[in-house]
Structures are given as C-alpha cells and as structure tokens.
Jmol script that loads the backbone (N, CA, C; Angstrom):
load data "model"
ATOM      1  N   UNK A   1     -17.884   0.902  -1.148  1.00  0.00           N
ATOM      2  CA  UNK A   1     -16.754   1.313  -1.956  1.00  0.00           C
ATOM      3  C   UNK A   1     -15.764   0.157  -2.068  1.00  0.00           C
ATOM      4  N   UNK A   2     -15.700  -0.257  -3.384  1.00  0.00           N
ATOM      5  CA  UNK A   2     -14.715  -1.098  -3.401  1.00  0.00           C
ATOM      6  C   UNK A   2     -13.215  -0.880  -2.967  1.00  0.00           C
ATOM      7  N   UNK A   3     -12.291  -1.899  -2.474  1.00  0.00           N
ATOM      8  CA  UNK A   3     -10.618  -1.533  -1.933  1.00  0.00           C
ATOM      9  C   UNK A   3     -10.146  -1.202  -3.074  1.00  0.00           C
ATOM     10  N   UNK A   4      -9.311   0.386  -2.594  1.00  0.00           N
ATOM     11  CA  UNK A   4      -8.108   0.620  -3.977  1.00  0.00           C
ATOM     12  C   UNK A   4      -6.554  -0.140  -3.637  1.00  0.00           C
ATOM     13  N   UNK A   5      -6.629  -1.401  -3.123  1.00  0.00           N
ATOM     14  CA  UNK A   5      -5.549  -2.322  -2.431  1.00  0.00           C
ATOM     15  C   UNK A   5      -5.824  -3.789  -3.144  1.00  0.00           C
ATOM     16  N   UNK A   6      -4.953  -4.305  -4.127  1.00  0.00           N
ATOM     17  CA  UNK A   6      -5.267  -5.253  -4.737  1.00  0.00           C
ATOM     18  C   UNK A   6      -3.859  -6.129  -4.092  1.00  0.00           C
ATOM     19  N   UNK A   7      -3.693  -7.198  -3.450  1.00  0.00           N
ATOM     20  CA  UNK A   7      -2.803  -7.888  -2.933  1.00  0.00           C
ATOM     21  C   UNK A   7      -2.689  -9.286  -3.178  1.00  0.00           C
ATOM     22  N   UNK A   8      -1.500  -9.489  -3.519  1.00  0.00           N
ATOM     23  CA  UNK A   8      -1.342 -11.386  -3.808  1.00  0.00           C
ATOM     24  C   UNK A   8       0.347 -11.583  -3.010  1.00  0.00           C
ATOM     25  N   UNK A   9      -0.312 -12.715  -2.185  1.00  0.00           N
ATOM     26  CA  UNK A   9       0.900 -13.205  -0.483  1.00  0.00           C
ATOM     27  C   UNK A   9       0.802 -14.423  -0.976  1.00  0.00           C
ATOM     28  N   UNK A  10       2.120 -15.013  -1.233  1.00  0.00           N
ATOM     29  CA  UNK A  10       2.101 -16.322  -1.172  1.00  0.00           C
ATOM     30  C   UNK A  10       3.478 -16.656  -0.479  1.00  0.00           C
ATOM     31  N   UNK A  11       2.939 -18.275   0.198  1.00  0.00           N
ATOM     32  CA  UNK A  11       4.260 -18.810   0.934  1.00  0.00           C
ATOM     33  C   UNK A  11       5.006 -19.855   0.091  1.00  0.00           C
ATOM     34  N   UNK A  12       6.196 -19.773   0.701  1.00  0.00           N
ATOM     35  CA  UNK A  12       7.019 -20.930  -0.431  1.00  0.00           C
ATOM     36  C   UNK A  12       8.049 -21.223   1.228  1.00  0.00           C
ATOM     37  N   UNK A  13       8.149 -22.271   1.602  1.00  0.00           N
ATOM     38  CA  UNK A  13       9.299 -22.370   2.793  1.00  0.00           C
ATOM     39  C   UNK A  13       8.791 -21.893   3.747  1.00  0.00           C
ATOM     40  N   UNK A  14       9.590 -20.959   3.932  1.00  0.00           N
ATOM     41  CA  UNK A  14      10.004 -20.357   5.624  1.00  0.00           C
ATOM     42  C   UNK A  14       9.259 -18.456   5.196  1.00  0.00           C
ATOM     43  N   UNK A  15       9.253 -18.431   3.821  1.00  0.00           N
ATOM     44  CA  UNK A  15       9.071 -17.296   3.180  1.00  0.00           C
ATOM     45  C   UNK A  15       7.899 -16.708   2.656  1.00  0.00           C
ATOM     46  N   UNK A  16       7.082 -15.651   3.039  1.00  0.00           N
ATOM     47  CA  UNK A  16       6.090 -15.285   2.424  1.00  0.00           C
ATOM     48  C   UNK A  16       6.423 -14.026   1.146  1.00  0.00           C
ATOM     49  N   UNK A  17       6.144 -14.108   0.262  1.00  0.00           N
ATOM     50  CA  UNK A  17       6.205 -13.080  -0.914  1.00  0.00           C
ATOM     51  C   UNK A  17       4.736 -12.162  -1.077  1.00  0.00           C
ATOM     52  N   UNK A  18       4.969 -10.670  -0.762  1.00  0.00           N
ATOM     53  CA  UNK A  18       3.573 -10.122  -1.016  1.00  0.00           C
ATOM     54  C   UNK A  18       3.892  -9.323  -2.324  1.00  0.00           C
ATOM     55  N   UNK A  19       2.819  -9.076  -3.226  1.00  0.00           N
ATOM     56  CA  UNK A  19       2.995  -8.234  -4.020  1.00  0.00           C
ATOM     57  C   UNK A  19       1.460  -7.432  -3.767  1.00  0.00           C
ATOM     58  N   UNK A  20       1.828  -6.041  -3.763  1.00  0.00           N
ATOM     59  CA  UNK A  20       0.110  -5.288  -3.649  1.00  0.00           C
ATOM     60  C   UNK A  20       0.382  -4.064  -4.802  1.00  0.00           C
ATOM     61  N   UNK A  21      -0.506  -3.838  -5.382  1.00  0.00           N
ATOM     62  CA  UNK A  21      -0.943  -2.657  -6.336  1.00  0.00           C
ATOM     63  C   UNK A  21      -1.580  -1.758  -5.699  1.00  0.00           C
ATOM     64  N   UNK A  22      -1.873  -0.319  -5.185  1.00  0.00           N
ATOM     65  CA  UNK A  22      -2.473   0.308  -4.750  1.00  0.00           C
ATOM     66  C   UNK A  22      -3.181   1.744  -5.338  1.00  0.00           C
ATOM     67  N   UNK A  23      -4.190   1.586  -5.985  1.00  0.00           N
ATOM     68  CA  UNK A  23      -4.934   2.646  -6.450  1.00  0.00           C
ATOM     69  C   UNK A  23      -4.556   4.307  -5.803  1.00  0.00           C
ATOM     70  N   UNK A  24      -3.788   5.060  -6.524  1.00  0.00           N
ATOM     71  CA  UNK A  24      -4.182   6.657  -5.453  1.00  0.00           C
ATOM     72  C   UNK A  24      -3.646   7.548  -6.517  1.00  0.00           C
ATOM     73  N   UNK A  25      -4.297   8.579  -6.855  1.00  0.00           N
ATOM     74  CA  UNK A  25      -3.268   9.852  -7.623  1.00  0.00           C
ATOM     75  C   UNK A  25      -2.096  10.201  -7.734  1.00  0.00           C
ATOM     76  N   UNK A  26      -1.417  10.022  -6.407  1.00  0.00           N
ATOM     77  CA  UNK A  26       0.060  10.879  -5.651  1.00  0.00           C
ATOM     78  C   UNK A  26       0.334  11.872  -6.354  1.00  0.00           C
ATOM     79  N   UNK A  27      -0.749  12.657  -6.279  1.00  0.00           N
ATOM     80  CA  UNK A  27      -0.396  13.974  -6.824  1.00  0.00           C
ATOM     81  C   UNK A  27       0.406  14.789  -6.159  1.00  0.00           C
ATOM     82  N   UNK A  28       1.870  15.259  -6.199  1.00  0.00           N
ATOM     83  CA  UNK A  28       2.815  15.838  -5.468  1.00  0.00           C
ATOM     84  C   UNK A  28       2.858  17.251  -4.906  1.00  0.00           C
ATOM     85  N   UNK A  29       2.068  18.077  -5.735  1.00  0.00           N
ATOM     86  CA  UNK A  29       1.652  19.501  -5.456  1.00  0.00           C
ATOM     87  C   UNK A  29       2.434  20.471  -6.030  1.00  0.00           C
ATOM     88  N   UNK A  30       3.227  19.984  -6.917  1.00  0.00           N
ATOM     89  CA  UNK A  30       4.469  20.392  -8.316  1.00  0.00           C
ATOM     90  C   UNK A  30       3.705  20.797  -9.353  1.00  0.00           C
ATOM     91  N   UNK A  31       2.501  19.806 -10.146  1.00  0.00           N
ATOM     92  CA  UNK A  31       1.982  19.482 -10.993  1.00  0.00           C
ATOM     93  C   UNK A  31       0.602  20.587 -11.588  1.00  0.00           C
ATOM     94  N   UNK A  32       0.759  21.059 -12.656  1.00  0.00           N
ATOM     95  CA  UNK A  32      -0.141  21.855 -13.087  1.00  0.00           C
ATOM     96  C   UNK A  32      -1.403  21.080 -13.963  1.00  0.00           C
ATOM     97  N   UNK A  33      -2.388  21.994 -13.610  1.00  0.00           N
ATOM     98  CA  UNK A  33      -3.758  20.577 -14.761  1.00  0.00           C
ATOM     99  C   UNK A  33      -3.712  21.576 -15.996  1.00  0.00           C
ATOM    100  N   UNK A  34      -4.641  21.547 -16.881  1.00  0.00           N
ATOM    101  CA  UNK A  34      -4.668  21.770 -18.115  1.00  0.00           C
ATOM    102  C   UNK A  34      -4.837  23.338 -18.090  1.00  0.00           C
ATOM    103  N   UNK A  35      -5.726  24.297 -16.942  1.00  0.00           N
ATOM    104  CA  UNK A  35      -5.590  25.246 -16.787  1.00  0.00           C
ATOM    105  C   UNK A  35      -4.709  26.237 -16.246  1.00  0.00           C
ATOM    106  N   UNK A  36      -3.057  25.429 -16.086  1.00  0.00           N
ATOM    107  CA  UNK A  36      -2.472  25.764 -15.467  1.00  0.00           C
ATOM    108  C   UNK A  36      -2.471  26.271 -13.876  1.00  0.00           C
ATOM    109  N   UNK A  37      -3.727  25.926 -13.351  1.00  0.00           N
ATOM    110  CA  UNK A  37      -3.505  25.506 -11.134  1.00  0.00           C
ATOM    111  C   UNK A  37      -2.756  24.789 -10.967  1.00  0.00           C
ATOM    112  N   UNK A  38      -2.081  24.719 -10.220  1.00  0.00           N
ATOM    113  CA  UNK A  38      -1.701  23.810  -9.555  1.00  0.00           C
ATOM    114  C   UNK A  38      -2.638  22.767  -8.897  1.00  0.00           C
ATOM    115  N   UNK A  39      -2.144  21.642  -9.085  1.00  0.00           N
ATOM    116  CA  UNK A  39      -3.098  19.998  -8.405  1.00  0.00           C
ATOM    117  C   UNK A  39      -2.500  19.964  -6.888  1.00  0.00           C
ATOM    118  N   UNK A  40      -3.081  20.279  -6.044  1.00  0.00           N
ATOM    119  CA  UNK A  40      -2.873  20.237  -5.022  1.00  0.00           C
ATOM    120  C   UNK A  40      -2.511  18.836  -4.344  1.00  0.00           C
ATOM    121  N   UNK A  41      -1.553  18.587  -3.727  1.00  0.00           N
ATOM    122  CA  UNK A  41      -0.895  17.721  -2.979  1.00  0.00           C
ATOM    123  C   UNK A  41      -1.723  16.409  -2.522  1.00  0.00           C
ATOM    124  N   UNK A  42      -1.572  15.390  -2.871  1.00  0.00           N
ATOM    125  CA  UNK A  42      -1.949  14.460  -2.250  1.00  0.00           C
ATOM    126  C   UNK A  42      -1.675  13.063  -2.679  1.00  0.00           C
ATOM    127  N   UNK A  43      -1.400  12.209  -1.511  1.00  0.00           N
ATOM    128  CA  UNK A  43      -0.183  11.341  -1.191  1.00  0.00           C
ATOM    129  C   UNK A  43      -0.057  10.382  -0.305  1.00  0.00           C
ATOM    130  N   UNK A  44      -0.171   9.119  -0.214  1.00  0.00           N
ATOM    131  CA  UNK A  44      -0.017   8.217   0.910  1.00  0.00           C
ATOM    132  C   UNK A  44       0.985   8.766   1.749  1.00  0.00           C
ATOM    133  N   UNK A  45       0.695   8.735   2.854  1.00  0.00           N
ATOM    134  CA  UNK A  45       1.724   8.845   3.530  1.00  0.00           C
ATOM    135  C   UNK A  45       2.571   7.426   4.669  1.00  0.00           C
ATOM    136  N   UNK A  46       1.523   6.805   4.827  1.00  0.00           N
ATOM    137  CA  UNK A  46       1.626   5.757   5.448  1.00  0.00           C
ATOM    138  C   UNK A  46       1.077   4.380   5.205  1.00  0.00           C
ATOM    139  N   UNK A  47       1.875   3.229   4.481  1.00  0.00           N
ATOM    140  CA  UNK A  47       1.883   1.824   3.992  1.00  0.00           C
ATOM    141  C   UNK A  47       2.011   0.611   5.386  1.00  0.00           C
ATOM    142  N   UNK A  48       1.146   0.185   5.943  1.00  0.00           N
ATOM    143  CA  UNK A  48       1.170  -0.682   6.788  1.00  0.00           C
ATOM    144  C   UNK A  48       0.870  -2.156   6.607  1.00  0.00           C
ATOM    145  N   UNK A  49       1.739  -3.098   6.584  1.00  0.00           N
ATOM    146  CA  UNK A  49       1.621  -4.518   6.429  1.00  0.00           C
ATOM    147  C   UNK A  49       1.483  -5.286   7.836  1.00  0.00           C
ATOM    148  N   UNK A  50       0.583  -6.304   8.085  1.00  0.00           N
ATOM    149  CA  UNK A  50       0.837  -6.795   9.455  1.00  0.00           C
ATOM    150  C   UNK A  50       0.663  -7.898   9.007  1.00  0.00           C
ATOM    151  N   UNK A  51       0.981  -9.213   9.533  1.00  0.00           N
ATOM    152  CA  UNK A  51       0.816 -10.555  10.114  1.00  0.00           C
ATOM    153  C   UNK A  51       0.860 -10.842  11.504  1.00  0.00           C
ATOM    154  N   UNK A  52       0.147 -11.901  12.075  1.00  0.00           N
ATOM    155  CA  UNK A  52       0.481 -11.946  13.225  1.00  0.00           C
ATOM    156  C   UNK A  52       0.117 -10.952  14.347  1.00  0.00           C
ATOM    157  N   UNK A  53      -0.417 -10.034  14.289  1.00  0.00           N
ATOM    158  CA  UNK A  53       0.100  -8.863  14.812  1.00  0.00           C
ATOM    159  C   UNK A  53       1.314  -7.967  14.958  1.00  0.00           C
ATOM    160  N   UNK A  54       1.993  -8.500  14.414  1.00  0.00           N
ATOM    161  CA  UNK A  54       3.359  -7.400  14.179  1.00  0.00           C
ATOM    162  C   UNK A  54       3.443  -6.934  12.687  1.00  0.00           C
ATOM    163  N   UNK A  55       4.006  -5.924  12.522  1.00  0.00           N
ATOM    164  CA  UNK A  55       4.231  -5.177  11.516  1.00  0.00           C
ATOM    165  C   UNK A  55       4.941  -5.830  10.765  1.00  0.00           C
ATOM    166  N   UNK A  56       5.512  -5.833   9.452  1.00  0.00           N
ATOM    167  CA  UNK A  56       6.212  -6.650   8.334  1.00  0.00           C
ATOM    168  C   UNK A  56       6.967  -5.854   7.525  1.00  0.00           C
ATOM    169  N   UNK A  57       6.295  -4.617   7.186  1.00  0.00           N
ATOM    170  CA  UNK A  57       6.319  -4.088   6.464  1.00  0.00           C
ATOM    171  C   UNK A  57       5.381  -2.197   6.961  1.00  0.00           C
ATOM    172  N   UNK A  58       6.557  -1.765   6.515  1.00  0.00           N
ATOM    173  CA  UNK A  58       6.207  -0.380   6.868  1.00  0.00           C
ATOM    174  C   UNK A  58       6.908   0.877   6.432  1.00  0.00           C
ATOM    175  N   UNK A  59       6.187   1.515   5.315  1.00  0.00           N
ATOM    176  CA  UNK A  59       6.427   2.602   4.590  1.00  0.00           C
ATOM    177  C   UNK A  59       6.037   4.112   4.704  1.00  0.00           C
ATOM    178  N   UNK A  60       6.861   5.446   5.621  1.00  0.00           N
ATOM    179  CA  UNK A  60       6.616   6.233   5.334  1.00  0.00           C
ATOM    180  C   UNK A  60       6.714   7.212   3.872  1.00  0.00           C
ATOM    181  N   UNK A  61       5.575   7.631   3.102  1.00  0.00           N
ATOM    182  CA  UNK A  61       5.789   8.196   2.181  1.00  0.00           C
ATOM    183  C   UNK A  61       6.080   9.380   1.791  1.00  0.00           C
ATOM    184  N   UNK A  62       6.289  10.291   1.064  1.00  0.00           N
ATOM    185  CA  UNK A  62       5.742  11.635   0.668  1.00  0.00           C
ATOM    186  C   UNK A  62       5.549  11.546  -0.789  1.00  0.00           C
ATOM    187  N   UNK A  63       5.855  13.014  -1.399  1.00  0.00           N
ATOM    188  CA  UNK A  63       5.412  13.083  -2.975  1.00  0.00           C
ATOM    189  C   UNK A  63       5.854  12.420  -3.636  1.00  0.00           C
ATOM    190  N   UNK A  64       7.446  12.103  -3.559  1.00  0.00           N
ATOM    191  CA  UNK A  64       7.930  11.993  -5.225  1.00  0.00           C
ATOM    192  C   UNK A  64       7.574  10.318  -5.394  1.00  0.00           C
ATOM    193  N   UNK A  65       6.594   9.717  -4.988  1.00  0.00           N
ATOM    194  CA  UNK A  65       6.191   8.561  -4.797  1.00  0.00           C
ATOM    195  C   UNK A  65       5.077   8.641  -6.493  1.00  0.00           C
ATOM    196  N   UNK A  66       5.269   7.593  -7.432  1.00  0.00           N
ATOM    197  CA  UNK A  66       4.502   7.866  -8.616  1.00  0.00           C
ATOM    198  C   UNK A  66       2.771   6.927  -8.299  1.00  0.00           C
ATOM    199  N   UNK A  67       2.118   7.559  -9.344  1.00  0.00           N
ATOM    200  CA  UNK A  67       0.391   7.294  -9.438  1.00  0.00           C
ATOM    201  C   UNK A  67       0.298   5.391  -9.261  1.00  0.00           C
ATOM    202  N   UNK A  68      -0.793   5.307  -8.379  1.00  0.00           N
ATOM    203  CA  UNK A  68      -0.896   3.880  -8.151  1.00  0.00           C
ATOM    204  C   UNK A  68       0.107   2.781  -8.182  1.00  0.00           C
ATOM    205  N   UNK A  69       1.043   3.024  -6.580  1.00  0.00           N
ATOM    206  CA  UNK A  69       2.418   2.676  -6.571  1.00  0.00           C
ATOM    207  C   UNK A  69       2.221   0.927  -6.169  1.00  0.00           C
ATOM    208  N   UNK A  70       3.163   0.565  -6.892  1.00  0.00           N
ATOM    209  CA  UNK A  70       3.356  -1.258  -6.549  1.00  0.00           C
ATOM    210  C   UNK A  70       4.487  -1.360  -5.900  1.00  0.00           C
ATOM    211  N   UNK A  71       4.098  -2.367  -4.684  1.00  0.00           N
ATOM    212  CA  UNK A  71       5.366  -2.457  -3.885  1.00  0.00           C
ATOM    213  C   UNK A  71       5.506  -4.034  -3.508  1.00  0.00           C
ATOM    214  N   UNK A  72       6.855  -4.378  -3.576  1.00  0.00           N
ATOM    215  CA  UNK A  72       6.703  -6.021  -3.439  1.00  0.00           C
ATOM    216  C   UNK A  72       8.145  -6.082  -2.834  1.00  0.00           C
ATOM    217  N   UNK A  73       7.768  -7.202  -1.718  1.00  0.00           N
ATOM    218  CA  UNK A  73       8.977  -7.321  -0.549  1.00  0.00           C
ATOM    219  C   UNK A  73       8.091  -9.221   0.035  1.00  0.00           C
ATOM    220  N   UNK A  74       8.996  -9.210   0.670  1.00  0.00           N
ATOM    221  CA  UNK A  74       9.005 -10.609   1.454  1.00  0.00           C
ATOM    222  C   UNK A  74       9.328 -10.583   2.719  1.00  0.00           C
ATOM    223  N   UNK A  75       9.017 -11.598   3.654  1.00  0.00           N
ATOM    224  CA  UNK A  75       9.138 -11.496   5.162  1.00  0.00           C
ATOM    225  C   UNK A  75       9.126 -13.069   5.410  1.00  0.00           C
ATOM    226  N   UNK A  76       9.714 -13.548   6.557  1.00  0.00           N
ATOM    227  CA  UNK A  76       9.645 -14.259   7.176  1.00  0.00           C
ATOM    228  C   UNK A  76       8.943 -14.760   7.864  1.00  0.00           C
ATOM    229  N   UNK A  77       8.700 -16.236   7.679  1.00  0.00           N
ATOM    230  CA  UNK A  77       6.638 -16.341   8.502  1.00  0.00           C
ATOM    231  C   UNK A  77       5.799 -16.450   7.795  1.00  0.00           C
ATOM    232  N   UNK A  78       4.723 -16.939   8.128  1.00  0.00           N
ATOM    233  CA  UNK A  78       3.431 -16.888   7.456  1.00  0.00           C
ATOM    234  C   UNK A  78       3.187 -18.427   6.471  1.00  0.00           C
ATOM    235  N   UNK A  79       2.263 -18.774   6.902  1.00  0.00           N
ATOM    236  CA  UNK A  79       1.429 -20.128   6.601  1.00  0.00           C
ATOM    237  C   UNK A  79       0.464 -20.263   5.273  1.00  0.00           C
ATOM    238  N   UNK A  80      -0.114 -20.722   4.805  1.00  0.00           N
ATOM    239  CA  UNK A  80      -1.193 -20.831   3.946  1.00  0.00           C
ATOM    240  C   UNK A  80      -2.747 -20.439   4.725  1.00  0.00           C
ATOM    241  N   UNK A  81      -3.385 -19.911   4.328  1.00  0.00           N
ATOM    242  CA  UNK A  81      -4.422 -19.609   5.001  1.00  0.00           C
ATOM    243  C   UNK A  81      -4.559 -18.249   6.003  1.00  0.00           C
ATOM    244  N   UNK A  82      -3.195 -17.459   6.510  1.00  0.00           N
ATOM    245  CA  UNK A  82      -3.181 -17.036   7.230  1.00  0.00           C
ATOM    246  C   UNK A  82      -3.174 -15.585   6.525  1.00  0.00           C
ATOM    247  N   UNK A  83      -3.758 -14.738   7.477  1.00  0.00           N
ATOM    248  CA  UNK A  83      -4.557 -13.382   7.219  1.00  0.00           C
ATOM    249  C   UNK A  83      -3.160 -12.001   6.993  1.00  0.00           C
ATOM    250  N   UNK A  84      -3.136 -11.462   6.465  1.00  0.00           N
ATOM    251  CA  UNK A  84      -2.325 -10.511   5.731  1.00  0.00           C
ATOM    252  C   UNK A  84      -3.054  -8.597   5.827  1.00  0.00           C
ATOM    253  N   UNK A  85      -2.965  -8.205   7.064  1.00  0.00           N
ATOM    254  CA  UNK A  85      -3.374  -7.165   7.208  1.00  0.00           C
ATOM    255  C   UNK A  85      -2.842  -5.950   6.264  1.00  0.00           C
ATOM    256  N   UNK A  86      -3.320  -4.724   5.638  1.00  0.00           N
ATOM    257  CA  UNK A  86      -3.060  -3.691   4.697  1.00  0.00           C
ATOM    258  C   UNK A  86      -3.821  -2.767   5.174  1.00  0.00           C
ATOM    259  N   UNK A  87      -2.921  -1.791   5.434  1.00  0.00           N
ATOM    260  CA  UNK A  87      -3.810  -0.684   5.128  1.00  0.00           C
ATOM    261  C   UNK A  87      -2.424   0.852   5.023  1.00  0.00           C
ATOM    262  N   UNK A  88      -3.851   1.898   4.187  1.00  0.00           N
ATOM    263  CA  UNK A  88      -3.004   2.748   4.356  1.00  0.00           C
ATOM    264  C   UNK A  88      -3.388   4.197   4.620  1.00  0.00           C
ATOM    265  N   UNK A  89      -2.457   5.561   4.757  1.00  0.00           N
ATOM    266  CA  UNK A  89      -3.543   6.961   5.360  1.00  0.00           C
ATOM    267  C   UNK A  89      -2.411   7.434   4.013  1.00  0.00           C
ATOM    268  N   UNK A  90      -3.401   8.733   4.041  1.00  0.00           N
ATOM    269  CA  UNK A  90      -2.610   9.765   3.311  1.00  0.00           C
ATOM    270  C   UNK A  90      -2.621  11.650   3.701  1.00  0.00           C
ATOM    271  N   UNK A  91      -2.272  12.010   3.174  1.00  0.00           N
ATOM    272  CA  UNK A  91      -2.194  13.348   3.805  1.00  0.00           C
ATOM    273  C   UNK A  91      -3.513  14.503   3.933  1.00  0.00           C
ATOM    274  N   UNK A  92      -4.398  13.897   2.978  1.00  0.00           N
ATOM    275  CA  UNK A  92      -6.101  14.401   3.605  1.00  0.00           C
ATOM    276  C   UNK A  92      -6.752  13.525   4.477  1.00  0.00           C
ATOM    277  N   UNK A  93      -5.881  12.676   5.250  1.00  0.00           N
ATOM    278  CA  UNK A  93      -6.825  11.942   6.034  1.00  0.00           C
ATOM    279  C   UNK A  93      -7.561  10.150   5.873  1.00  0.00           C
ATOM    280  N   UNK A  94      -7.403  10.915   4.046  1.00  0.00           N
ATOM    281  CA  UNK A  94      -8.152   9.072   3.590  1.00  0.00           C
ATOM    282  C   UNK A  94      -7.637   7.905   4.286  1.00  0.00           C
ATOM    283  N   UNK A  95      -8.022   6.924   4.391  1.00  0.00           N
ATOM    284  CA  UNK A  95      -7.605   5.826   4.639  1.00  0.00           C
ATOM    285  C   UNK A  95      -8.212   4.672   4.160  1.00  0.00           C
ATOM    286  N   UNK A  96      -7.773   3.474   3.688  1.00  0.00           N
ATOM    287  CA  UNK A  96      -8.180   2.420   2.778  1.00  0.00           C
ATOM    288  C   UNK A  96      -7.534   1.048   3.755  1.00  0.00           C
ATOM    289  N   UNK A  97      -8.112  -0.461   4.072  1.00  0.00           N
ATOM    290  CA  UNK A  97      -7.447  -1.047   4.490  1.00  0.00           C
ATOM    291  C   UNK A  97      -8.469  -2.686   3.556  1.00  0.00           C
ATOM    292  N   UNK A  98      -7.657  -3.891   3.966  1.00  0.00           N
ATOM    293  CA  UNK A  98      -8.138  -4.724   3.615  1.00  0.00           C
ATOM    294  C   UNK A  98      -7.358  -6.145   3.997  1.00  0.00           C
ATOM    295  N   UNK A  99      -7.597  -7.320   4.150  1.00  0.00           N
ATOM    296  CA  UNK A  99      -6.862  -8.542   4.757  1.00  0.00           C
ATOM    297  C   UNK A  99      -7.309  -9.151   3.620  1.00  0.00           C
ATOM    298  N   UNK A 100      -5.775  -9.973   2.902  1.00  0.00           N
ATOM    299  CA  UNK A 100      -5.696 -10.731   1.999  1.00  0.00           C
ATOM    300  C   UNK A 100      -4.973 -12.055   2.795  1.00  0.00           C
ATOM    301  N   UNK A 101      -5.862 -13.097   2.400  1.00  0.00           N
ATOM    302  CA  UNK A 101      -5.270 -14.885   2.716  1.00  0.00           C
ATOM    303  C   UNK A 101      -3.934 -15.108   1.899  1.00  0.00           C
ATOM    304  N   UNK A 102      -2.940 -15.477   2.863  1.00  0.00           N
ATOM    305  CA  UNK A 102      -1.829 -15.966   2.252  1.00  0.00           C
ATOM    306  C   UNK A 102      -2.217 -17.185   1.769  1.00  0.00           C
ATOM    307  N   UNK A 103      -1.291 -17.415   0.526  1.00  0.00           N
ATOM    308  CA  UNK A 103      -1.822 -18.818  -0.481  1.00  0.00           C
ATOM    309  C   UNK A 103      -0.752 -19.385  -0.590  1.00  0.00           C
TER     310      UNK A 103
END
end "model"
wireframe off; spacefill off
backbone 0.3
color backbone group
C-alpha cells in the first residue's frame, strides 16, 4: 500500500521547513451521503513529527479538521540528509507512517 503522507523538509540555516499533505476523508460524523445516513465519523486523531528522536511537532485532532489536511510548520535543527519521522492514528485505529530525508 502506497503512503497517504506526501512530505517535503528542507533546511535553510539553523531552520528546517516541513510541509506534508496527508491523504484521509475526515469525515466528522455530521455529514449525510446521498441517501441521507449519516457518514460515520472518521478522523486523524494523532499527527506525529520526530527528528532526532524527539518530537517536533505534534497534533491532537478531532472532526472539524477538513479532507486531506496540509500542515506546514518549522523547527529548529536538522541537517541535510537527515531522517524526518511521520506518522499518524485515527479514530478506527488506522495508522500510516513514513521517513522523509531532509534536503
């Protein structure tokens, strides 16, 4: 299965810049389909960034979060070459992860 985690880290200075796209429904459990059911709930709940071994970046979620959310932040640290941990869970359990090379 290919990653629904598409990520681009680059360093400039003292500064790493990540930008990641992340594939998921976030269907909120508000939302009716064409037959009028309700789309049952489902939702990252948890965005984890690491370098280094420490965390960087860390997002608890819930619903009102929109379909295949982009999130872009910067941190302190990080080299060329060096490994960029991702991953994330959601509220059925899924989980998706992947390590992108800082450039």
């Amino acid at each position: 299965m290919a990653s629904t985690i598409r990520v681009r880290a680059t360093v400039s200075g003292d500064t790493t810049e990540v930008q990641a796209l992340i594939q998921h429904p976030m269907d909120s459990g508000f939302v009716k389909d064409a037959q009028g059911q309700i789309i049952p709930a489902h939702f990252i709940q948890q965005l984890t960034f690491e370098h280094g071994g420490r965390t960087v970046f860390l997002a608890n979620w819930g619903a009102a979060v929109s379909k295949d959310p982009y999130v872009k932040f910067s941190f302190k640290g990080g080299a060329k070459g060096d490994d960029l941990k991702i991953n994330w869970m959601d509220n059925k359990g899924a989980t998706d992860s992947t390590t992108a090379k800082i450039s």
